[in-house]
C-alpha positions in Angstrom: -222.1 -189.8 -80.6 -224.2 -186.9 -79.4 -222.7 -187.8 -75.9 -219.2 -187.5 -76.8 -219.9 -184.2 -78.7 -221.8 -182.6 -75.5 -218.6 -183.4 -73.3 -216.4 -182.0 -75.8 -217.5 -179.2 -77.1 -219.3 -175.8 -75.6 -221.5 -175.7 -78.6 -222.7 -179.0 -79.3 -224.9 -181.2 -81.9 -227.7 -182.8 -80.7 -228.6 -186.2 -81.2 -231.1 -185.3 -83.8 -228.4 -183.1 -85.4 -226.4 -186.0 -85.8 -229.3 -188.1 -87.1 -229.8 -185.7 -89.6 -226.2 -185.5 -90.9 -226.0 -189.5 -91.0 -228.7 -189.5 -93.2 -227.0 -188.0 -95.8 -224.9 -190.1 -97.9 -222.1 -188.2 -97.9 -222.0 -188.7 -94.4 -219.4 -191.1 -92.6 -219.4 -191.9 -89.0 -217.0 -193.3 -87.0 -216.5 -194.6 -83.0 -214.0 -195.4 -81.1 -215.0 -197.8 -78.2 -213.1 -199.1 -75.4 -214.5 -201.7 -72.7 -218.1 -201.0 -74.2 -217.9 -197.5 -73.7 -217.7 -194.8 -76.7 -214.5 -193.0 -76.1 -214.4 -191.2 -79.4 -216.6 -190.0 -82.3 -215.9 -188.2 -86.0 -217.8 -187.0 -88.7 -216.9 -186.7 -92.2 -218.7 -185.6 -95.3 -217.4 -187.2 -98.4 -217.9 -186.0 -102.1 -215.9 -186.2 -105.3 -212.6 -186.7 -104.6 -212.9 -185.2 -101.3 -213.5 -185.3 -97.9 -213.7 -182.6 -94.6 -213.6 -183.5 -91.6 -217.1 -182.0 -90.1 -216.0 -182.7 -86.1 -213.7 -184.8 -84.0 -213.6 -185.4 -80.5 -212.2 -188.0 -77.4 -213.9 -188.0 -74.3 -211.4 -185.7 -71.7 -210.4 -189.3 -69.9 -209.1 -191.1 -73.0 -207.4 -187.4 -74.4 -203.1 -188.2 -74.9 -203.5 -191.8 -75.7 -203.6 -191.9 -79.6 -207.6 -192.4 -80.1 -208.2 -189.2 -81.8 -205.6 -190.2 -84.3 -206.8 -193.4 -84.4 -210.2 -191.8 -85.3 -208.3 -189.2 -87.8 -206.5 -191.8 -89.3 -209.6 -194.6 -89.9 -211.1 -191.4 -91.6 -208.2 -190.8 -94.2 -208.5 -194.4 -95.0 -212.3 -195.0 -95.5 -212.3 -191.6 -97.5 -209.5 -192.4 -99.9 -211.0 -195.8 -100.2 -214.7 -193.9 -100.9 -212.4 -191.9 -103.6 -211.5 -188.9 -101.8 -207.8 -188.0 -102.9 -207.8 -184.9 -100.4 -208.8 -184.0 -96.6 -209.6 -180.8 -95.6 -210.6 -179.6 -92.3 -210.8 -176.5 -89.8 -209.4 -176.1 -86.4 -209.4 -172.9 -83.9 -205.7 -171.4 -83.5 -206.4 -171.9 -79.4 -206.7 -175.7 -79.8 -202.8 -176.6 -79.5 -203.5 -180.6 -79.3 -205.4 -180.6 -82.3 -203.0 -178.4 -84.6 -200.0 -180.4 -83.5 -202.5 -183.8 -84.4 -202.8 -182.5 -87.9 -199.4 -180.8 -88.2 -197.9 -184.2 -87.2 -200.0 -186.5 -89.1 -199.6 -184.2 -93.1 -201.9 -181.5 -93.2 -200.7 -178.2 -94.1 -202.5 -174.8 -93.6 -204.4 -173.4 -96.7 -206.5 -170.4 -95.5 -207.5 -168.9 -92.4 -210.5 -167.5 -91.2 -210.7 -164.4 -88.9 -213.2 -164.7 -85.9 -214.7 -167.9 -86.9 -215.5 -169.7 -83.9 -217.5 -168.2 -81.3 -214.9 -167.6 -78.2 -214.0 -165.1 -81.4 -210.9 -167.5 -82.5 -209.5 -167.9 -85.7 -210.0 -171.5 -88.0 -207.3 -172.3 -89.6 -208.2 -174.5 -92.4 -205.9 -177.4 -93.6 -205.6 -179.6 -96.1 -204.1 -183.4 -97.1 -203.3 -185.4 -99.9 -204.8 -188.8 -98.5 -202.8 -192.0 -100.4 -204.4 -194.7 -101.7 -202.5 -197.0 -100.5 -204.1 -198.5 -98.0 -202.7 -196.6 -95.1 -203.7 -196.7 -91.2 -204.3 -200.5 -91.5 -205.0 -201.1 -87.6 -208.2 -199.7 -86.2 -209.0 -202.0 -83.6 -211.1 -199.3 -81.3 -212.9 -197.8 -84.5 -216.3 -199.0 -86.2 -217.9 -197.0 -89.3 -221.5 -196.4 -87.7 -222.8 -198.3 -90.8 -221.7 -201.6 -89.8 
């Protein structure tokens, strides 16, 4: 998971950041593998009735091809089945892929905060009602980390 993070993101988490996290158990991991290789990781912290999703990220080669909202989507599922009834999350105004990902898949904007990330961008932060009903039923490429 660390190695997807450090190829996505300027300011990464370690391996041991990540360990840390997963020990929690709050914590829910998820991968997306194709031919053996990790293509895609999340992280989600669960409590109550609900969930945020900590990060998300695809490596650049497999970015356009649905395995981010694969990932988003096994997420929603395993949170609402964990209880969560709502899915909040924060992404940077400059990260168009992402906000139309979320836009498109339900989740509205709830807040916004100024400066957040550090190229000085804003977060917006959204929310969604997950439903219990089972949704996102094929997940062929993704694996909670606990099985």
């Amino acid at each position: 998971m660390a190695d997807v993070h450090a190829v996505c993101f300027q300011r990464f988490w370690s391996a041991g950041e990540i360990a840390a996290m997963m020990q929690m158990p709050t914590t829910l991991g998820l991968v997306a593998r194709s031919g053996g290789a990790t293509v895609g990781m999340a992280l989600y912290r669960i409590a109550a009735d609900e969930a945020e999703l900590l990060t998300i990220g695809v490596v650049p080669e497999r970015r356009g091809q649905g395995v981010g909202e694969q990932i988003l989507l096994r997420g929603e599922h395993e949170a609402a089945a964990r209880g969560a009834r709502r899915m909040f999350l924060e992404v940077s105004t400059l990260n168009t892929a992402a906000k139309s990902l979320y836009l498109g898949r339900g989740y509205v904007q709830i807040g916004c905060r100024r400066g957040y990330y550090g190229d000085g961008s804003d977060a917006l932060v959204l929310e969604k009602t997950l439903a219990s009903d089972g949704q996102g039923s094929d997940f062929k490429l993704i694996t909670p980390l606990s099985e």
